[in-house]
PDB file of N, CA, C and O in Angstrom:
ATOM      1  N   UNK A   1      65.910 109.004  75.058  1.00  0.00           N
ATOM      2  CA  UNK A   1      67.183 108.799  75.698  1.00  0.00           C
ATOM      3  C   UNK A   1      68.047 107.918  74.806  1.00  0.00           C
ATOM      4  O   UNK A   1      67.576 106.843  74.433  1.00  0.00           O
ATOM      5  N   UNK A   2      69.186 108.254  74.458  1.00  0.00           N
ATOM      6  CA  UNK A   2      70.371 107.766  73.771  1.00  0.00           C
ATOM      7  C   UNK A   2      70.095 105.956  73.775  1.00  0.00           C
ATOM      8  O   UNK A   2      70.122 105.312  72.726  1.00  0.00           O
ATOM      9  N   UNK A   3      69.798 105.228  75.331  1.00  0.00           N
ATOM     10  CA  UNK A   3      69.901 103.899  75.601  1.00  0.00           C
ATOM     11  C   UNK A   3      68.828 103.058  74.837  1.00  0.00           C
ATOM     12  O   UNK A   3      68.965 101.875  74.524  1.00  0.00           O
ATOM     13  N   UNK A   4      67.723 103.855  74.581  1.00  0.00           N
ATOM     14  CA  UNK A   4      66.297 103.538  73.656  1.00  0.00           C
ATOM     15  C   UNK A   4      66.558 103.110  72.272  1.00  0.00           C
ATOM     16  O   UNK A   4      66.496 101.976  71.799  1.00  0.00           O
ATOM     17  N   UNK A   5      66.899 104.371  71.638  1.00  0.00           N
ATOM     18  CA  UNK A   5      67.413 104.221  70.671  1.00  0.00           C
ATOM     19  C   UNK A   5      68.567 103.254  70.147  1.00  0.00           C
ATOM     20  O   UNK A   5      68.603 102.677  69.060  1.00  0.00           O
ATOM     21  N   UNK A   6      69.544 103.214  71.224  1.00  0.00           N
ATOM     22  CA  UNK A   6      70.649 101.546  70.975  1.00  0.00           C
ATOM     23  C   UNK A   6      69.794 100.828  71.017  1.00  0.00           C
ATOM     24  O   UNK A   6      69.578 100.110  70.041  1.00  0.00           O
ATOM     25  N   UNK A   7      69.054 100.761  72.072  1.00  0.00           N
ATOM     26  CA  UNK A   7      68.213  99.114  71.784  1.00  0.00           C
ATOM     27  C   UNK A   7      67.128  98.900  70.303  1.00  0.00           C
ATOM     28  O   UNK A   7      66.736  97.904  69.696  1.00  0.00           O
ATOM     29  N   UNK A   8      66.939 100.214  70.153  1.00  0.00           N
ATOM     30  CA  UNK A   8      66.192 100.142  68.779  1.00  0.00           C
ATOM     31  C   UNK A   8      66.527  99.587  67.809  1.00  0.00           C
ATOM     32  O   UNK A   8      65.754  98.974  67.073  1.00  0.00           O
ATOM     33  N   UNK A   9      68.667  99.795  67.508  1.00  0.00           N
ATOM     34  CA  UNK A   9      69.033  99.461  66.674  1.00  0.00           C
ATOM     35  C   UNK A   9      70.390  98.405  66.603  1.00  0.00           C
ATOM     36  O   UNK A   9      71.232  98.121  65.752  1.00  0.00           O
ATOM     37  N   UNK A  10      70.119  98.044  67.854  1.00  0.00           N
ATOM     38  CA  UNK A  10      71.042  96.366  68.110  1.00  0.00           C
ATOM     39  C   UNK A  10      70.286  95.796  67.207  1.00  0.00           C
ATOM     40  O   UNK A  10      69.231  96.170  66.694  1.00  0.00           O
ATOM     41  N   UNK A  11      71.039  94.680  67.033  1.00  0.00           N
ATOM     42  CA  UNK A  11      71.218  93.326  66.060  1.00  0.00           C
ATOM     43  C   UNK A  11      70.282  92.177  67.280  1.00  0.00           C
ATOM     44  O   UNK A  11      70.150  92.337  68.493  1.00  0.00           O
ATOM     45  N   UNK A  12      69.791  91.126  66.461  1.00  0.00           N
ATOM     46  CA  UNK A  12      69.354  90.356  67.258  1.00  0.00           C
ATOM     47  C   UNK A  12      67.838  90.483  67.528  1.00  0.00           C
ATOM     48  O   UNK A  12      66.997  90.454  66.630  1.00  0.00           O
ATOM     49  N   UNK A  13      67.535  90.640  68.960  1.00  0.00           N
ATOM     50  CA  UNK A  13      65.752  91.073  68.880  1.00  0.00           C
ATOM     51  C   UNK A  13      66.102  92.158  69.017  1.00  0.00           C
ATOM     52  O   UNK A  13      66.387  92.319  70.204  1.00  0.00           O
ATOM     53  N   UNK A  14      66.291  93.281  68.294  1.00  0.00           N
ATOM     54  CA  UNK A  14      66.495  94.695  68.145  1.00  0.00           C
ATOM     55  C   UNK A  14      64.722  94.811  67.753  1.00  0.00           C
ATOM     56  O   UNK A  14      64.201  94.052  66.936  1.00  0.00           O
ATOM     57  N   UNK A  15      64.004  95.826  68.449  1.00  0.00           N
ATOM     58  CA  UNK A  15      62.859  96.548  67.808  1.00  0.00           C
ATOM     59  C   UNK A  15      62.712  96.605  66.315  1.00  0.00           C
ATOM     60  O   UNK A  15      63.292  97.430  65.609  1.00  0.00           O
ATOM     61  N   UNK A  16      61.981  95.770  65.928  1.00  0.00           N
ATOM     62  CA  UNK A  16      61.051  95.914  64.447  1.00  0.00           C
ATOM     63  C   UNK A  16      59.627  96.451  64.492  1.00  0.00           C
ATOM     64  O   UNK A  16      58.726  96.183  65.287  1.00  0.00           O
ATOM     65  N   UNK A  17      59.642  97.377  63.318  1.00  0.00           N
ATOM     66  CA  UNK A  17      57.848  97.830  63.420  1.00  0.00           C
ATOM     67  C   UNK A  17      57.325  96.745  62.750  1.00  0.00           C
ATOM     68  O   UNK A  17      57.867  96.226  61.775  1.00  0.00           O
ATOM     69  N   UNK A  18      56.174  96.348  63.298  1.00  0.00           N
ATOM     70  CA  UNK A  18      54.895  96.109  62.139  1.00  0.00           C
ATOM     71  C   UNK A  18      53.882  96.124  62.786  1.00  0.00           C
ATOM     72  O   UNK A  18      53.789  95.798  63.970  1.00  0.00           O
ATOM     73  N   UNK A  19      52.623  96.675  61.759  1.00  0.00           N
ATOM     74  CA  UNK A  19      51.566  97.753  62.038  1.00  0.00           C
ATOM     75  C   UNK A  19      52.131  98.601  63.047  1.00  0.00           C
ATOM     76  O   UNK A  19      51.809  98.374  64.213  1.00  0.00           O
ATOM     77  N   UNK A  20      53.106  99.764  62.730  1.00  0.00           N
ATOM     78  CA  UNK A  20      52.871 100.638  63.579  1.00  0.00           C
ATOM     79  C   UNK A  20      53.706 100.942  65.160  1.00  0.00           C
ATOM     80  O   UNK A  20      54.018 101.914  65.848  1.00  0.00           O
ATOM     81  N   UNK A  21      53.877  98.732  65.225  1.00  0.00           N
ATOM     82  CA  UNK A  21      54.385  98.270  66.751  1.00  0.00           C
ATOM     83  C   UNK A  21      55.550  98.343  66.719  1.00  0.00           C
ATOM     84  O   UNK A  21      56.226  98.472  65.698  1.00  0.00           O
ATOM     85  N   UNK A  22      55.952  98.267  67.860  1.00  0.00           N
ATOM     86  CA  UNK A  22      57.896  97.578  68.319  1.00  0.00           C
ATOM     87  C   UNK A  22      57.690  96.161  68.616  1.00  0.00           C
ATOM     88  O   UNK A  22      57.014  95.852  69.596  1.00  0.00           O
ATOM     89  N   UNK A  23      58.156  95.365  67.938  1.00  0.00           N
ATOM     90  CA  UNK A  23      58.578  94.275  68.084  1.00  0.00           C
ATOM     91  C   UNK A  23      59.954  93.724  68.325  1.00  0.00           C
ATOM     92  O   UNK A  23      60.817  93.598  67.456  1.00  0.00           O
ATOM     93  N   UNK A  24      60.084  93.369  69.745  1.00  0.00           N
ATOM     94  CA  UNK A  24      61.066  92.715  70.105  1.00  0.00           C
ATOM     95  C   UNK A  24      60.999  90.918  70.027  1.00  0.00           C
ATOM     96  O   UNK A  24      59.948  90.287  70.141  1.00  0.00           O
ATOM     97  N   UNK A  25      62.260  90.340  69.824  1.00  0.00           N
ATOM     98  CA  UNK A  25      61.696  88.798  69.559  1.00  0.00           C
ATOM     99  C   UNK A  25      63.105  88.449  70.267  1.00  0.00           C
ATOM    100  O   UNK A  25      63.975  89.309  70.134  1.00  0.00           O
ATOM    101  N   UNK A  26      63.478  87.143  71.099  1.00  0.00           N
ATOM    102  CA  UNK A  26      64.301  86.737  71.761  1.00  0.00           C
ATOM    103  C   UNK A  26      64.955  85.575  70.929  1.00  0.00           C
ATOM    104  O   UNK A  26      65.007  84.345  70.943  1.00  0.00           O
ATOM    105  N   UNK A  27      65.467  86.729  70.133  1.00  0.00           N
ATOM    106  CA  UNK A  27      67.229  85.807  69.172  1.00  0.00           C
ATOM    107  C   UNK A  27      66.373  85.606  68.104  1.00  0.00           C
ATOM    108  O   UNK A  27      65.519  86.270  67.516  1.00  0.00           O
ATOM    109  N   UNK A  28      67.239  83.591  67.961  1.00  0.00           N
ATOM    110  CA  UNK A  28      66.507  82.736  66.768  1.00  0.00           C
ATOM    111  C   UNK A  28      65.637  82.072  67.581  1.00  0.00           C
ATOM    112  O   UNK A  28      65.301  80.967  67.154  1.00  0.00           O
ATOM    113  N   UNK A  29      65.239  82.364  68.475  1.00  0.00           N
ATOM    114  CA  UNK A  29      64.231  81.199  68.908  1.00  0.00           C
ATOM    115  C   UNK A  29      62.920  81.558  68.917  1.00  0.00           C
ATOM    116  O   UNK A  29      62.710  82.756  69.107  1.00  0.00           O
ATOM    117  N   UNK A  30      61.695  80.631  68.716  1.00  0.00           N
ATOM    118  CA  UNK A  30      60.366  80.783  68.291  1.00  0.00           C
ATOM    119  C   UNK A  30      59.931  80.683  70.061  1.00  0.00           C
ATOM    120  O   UNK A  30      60.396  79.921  70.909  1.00  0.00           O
ATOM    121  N   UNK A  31      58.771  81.863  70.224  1.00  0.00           N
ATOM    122  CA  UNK A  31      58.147  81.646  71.278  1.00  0.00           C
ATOM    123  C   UNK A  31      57.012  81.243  71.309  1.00  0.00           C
ATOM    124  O   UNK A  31      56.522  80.930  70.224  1.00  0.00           O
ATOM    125  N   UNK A  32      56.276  81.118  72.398  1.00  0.00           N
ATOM    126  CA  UNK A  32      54.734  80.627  72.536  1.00  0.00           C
ATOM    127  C   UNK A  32      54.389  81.610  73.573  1.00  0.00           C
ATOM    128  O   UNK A  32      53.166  81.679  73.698  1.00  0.00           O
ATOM    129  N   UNK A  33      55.059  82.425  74.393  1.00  0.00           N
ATOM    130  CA  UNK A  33      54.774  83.172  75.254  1.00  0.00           C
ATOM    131  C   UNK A  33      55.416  84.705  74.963  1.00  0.00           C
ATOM    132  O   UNK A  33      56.519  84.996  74.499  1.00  0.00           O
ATOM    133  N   UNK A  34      54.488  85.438  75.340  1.00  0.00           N
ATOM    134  CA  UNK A  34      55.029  87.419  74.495  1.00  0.00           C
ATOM    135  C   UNK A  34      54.032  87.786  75.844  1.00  0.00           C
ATOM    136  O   UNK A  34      53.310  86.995  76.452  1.00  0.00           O
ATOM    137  N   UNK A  35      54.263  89.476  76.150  1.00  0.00           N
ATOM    138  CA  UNK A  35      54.264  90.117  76.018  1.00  0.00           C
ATOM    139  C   UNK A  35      53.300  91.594  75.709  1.00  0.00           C
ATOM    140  O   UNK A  35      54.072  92.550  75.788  1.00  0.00           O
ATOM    141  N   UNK A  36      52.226  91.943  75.467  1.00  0.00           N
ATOM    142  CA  UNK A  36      51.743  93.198  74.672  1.00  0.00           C
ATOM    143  C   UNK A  36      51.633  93.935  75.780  1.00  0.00           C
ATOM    144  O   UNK A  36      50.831  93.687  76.680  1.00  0.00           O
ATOM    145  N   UNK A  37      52.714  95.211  75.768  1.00  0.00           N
ATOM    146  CA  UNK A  37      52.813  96.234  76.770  1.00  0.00           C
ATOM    147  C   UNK A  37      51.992  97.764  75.788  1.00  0.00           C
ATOM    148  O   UNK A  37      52.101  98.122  74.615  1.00  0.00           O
ATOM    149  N   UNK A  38      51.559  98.068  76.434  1.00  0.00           N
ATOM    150  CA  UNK A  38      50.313  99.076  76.299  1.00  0.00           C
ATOM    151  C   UNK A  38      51.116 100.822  77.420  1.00  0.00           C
ATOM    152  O   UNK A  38      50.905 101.246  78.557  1.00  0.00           O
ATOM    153  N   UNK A  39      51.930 101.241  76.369  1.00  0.00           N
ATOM    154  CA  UNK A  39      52.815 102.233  76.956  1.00  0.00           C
ATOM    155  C   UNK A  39      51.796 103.218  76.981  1.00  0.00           C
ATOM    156  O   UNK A  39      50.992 103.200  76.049  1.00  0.00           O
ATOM    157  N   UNK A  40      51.636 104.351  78.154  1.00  0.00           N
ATOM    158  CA  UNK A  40      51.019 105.645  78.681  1.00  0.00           C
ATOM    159  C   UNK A  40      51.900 106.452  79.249  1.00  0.00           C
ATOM    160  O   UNK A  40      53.078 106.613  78.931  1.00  0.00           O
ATOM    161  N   UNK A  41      51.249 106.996  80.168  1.00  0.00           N
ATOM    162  CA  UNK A  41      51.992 108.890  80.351  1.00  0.00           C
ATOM    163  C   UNK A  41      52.476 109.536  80.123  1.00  0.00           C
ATOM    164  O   UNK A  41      53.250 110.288  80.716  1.00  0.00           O
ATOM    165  N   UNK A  42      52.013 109.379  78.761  1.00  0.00           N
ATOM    166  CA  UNK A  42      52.519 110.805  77.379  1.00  0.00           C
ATOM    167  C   UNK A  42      53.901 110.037  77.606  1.00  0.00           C
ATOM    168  O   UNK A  42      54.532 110.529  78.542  1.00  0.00           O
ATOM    169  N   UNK A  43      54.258 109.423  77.254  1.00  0.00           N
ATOM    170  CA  UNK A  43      55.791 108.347  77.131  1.00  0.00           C
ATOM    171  C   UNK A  43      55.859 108.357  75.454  1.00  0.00           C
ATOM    172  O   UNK A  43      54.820 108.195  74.814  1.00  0.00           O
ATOM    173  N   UNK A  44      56.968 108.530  74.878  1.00  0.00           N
ATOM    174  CA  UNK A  44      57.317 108.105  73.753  1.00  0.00           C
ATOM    175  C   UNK A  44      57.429 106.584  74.049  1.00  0.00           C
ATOM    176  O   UNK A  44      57.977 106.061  75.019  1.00  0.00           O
ATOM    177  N   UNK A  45      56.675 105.873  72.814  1.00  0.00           N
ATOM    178  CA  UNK A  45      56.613 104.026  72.862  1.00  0.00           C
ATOM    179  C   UNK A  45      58.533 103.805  72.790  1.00  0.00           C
ATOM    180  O   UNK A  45      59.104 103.141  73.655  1.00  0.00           O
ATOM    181  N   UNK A  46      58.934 104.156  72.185  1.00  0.00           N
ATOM    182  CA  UNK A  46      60.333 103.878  71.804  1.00  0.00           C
ATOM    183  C   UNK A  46      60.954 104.176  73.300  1.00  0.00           C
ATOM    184  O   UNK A  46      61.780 103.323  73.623  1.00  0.00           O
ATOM    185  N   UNK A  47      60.760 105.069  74.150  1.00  0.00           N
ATOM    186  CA  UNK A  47      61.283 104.712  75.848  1.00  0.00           C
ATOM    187  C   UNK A  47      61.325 103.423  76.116  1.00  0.00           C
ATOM    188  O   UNK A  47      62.018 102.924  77.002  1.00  0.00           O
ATOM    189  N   UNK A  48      60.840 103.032  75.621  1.00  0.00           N
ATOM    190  CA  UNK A  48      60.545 101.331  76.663  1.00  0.00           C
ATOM    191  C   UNK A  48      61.654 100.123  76.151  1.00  0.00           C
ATOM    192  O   UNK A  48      61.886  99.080  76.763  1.00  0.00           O
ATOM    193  N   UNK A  49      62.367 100.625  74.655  1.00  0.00           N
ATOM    194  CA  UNK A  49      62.559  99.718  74.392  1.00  0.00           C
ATOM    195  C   UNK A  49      63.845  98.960  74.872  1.00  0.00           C
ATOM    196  O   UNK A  49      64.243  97.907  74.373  1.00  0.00           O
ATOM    197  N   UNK A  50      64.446  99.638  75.910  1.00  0.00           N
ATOM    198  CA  UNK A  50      65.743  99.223  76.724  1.00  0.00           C
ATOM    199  C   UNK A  50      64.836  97.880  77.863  1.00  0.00           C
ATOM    200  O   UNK A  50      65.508  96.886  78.139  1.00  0.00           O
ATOM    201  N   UNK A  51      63.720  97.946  78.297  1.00  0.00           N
ATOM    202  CA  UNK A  51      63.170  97.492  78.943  1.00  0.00           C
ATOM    203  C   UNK A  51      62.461  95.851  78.134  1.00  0.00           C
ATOM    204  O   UNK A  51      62.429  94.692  78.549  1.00  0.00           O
ATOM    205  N   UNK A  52      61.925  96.568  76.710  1.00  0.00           N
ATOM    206  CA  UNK A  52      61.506  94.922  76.070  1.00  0.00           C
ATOM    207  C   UNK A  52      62.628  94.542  75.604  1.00  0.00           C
ATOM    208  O   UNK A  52      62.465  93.527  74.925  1.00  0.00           O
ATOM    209  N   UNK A  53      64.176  95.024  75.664  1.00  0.00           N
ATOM    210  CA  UNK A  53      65.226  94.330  75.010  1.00  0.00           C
ATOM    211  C   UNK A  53      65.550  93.493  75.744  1.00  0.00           C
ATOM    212  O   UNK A  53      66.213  92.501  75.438  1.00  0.00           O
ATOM    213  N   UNK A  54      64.933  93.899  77.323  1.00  0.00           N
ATOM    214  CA  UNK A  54      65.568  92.773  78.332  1.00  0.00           C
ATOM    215  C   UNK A  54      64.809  91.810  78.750  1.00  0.00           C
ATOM    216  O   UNK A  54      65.123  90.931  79.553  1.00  0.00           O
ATOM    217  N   UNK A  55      63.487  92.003  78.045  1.00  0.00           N
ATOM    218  CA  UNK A  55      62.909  90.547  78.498  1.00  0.00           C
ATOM    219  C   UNK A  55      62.617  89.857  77.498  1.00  0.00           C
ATOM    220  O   UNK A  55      62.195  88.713  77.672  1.00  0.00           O
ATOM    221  N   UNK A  56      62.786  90.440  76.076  1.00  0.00           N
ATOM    222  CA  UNK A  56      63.570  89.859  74.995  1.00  0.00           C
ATOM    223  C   UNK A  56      64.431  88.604  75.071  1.00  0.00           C
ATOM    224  O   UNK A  56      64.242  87.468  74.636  1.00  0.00           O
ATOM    225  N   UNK A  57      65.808  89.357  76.012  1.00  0.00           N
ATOM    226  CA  UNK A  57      66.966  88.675  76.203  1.00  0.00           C
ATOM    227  C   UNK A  57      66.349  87.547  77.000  1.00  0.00           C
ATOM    228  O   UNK A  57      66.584  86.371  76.722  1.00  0.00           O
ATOM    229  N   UNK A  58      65.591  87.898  77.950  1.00  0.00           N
ATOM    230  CA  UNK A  58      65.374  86.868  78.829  1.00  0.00           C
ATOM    231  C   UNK A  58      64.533  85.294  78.171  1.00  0.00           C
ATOM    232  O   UNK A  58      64.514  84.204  78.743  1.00  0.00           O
ATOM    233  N   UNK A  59      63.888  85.654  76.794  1.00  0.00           N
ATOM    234  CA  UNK A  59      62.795  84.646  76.143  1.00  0.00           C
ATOM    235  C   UNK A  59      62.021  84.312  75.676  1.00  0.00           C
ATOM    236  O   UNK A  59      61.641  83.200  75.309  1.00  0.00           O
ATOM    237  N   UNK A  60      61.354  86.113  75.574  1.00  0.00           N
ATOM    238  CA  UNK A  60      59.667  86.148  75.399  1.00  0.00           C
ATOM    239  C   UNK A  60      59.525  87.481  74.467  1.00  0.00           C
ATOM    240  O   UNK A  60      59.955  88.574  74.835  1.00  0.00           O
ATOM    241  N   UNK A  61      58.917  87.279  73.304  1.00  0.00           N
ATOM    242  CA  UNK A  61      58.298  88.151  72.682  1.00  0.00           C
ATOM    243  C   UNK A  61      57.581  89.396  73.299  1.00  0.00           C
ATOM    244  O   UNK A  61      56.528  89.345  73.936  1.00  0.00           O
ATOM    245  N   UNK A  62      58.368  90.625  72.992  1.00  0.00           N
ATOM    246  CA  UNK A  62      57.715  91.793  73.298  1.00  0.00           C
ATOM    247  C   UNK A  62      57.098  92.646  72.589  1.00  0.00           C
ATOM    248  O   UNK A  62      57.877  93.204  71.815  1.00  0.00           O
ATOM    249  N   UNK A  63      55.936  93.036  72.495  1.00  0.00           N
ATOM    250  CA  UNK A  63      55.008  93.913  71.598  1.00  0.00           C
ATOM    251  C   UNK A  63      54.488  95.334  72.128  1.00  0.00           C
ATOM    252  O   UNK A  63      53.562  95.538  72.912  1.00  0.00           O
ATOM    253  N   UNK A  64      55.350  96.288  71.479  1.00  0.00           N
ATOM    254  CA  UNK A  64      54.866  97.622  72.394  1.00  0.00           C
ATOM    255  C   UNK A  64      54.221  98.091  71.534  1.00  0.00           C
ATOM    256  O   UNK A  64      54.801  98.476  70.519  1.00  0.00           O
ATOM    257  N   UNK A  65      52.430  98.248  71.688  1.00  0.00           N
ATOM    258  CA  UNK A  65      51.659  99.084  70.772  1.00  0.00           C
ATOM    259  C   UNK A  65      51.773 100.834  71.427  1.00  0.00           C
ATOM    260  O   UNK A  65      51.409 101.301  72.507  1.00  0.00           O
ATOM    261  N   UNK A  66      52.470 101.500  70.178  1.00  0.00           N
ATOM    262  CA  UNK A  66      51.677 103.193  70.590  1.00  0.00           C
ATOM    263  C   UNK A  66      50.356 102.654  70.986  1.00  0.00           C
ATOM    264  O   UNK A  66      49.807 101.552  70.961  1.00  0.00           O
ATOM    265  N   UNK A  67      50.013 104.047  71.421  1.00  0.00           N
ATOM    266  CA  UNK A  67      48.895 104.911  71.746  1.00  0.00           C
ATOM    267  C   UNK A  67      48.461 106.006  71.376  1.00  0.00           C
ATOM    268  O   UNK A  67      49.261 106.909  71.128  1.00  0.00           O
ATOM    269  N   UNK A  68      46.895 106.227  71.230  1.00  0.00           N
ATOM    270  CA  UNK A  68      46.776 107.874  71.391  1.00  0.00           C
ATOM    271  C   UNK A  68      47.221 108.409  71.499  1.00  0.00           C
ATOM    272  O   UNK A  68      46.239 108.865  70.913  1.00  0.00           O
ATOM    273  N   UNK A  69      48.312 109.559  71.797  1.00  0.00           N
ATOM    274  CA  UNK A  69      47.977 110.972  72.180  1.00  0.00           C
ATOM    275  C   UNK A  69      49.369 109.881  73.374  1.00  0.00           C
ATOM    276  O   UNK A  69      49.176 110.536  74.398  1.00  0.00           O
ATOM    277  N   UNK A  70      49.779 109.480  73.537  1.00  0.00           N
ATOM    278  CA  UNK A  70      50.558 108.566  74.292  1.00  0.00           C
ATOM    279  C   UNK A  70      49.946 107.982  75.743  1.00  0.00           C
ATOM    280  O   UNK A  70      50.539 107.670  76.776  1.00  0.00           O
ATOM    281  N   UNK A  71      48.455 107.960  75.386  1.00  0.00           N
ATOM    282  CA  UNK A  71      48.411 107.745  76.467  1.00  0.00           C
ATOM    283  C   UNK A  71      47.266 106.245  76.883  1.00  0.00           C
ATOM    284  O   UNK A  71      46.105 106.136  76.489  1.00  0.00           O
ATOM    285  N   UNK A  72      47.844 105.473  77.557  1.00  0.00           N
ATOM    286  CA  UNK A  72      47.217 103.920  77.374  1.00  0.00           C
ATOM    287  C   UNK A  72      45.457 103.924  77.717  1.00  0.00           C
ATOM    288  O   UNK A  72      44.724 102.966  77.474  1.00  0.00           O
ATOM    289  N   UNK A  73      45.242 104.549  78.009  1.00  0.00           N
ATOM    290  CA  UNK A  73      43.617 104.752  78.426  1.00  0.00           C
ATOM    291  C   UNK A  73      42.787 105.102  77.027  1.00  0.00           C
ATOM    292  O   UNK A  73      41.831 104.440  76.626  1.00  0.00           O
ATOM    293  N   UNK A  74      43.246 106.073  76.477  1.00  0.00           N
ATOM    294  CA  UNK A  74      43.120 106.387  75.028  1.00  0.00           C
ATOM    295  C   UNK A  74      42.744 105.173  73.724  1.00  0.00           C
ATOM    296  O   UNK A  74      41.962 105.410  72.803  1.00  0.00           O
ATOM    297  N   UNK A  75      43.371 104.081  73.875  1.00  0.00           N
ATOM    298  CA  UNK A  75      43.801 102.861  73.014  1.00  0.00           C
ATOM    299  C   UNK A  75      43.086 102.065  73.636  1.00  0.00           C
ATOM    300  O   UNK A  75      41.992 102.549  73.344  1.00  0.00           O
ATOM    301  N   UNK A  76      42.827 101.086  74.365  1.00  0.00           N
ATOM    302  CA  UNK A  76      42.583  99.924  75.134  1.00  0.00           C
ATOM    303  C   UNK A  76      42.330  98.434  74.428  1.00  0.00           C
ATOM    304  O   UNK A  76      42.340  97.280  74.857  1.00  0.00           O
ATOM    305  N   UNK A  77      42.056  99.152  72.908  1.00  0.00           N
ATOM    306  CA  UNK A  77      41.753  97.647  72.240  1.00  0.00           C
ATOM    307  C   UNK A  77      42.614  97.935  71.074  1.00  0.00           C
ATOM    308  O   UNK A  77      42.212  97.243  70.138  1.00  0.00           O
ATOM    309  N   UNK A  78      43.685  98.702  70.708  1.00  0.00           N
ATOM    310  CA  UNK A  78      44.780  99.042  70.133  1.00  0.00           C
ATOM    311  C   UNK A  78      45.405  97.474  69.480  1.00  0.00           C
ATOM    312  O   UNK A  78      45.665  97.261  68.296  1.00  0.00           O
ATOM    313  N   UNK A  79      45.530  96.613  70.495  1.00  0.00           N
ATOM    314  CA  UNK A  79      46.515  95.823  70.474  1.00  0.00           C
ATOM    315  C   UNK A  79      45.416  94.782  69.511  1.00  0.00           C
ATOM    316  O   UNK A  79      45.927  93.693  69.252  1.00  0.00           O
ATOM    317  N   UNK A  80      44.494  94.913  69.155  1.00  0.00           N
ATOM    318  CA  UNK A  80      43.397  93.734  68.767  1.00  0.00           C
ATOM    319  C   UNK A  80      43.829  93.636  67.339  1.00  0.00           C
ATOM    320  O   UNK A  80      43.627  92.572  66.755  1.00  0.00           O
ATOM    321  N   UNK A  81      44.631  95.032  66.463  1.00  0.00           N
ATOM    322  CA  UNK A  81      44.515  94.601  65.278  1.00  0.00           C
ATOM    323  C   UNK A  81      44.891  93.526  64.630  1.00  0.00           C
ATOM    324  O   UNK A  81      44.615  93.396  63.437  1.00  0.00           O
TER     325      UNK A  81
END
Protein backbone atom coordinates (compact mmCIF):
# COMPACT_ATOMS: atom_id res chain seq x y z
CA UNK A 1 0.00 0.00 0.00
CA UNK A 2 1.23 3.47 -1.18
CA UNK A 3 1.18 4.60 2.97
CA UNK A 4 4.02 1.72 3.67
CA UNK A 5 6.11 2.67 1.36
CA UNK A 6 5.96 6.72 2.51
CA UNK A 7 6.82 5.55 5.74
CA UNK A 8 9.65 3.55 4.26
CA UNK A 9 10.99 6.57 2.83
CA UNK A 10 10.33 9.61 5.28
CA UNK A 11 13.24 11.29 6.76
CA UNK A 12 13.80 10.84 10.40
CA UNK A 13 13.07 7.17 11.85
CA UNK A 14 12.17 6.29 8.30
CA UNK A 15 12.76 2.25 7.94
CA UNK A 16 16.47 1.21 7.58
CA UNK A 17 17.53 -2.40 6.71
CA UNK A 18 20.12 -4.17 8.59
CA UNK A 19 20.50 -7.86 8.41
CA UNK A 20 17.70 -8.10 6.29
CA UNK A 21 15.36 -5.98 9.11
CA UNK A 22 13.27 -2.68 9.13
CA UNK A 23 14.53 -0.58 11.46
CA UNK A 24 12.65 2.15 12.76
CA UNK A 25 14.43 4.50 15.47
CA UNK A 26 12.54 7.55 17.21
CA UNK A 27 14.39 10.79 15.74
CA UNK A 28 17.86 11.72 17.41
CA UNK A 29 17.16 10.18 20.45
CA UNK A 30 18.92 6.97 21.90
CA UNK A 31 16.55 4.35 23.36
CA UNK A 32 16.75 1.65 25.99
CA UNK A 33 13.37 0.32 25.14
CA UNK A 34 12.39 -1.27 21.24
CA UNK A 35 10.23 -3.28 20.01
CA UNK A 36 10.96 -6.77 17.80
CA UNK A 37 7.67 -7.35 15.90
CA UNK A 38 7.70 -10.80 14.27
CA UNK A 39 5.26 -10.02 11.09
CA UNK A 40 2.94 -13.28 9.75
CA UNK A 41 -0.02 -14.00 7.51
CA UNK A 42 1.75 -14.12 4.41
CA UNK A 43 2.00 -10.09 5.12
CA UNK A 44 4.67 -8.33 3.23
CA UNK A 45 7.18 -7.07 6.40
CA UNK A 46 7.16 -3.59 4.70
CA UNK A 47 3.01 -3.47 5.52
CA UNK A 48 3.75 -2.70 8.91
CA UNK A 49 5.82 0.01 8.47
CA UNK A 50 3.07 2.87 8.78
CA UNK A 51 2.45 1.15 12.13
CA UNK A 52 6.42 1.05 13.52
CA UNK A 53 6.56 4.72 12.17
CA UNK A 54 4.11 5.43 14.83
CA UNK A 55 5.52 4.03 17.68
CA UNK A 56 8.70 5.23 16.41
CA UNK A 57 7.15 8.68 16.70
CA UNK A 58 5.94 7.83 19.94
CA UNK A 59 9.85 6.75 21.45
CA UNK A 60 10.80 3.36 21.02
CA UNK A 61 12.83 1.48 18.64
CA UNK A 62 11.08 -0.70 16.17
CA UNK A 63 12.53 -3.91 14.64
CA UNK A 64 10.47 -5.75 12.04
CA UNK A 65 12.23 -9.12 11.26
CA UNK A 66 10.85 -10.91 7.83
CA UNK A 67 9.94 -14.25 7.96
CA UNK A 68 9.72 -17.42 6.14
CA UNK A 69 7.53 -17.79 3.55
CA UNK A 70 5.86 -14.61 5.54
CA UNK A 71 4.82 -16.35 7.97
CA UNK A 72 5.78 -15.80 11.93
CA UNK A 73 5.51 -19.47 13.03
CA UNK A 74 8.05 -20.34 10.33
CA UNK A 75 10.97 -18.00 12.04
CA UNK A 76 10.52 -17.97 15.83
CA UNK A 77 14.17 -17.45 16.67
CA UNK A 78 14.69 -15.18 13.48
CA UNK A 79 15.12 -12.24 15.64
CA UNK A 80 18.26 -13.95 17.68
CA UNK A 81 20.73 -13.03 14.99
Amino acid sequence: MPEALEALQQGGNAGTRSHGWLVFQPGDRETTVGLIFHPGGRVDPRSYAPTARAIADAGYQVVIVPMPLNLAAMGPSEAQT
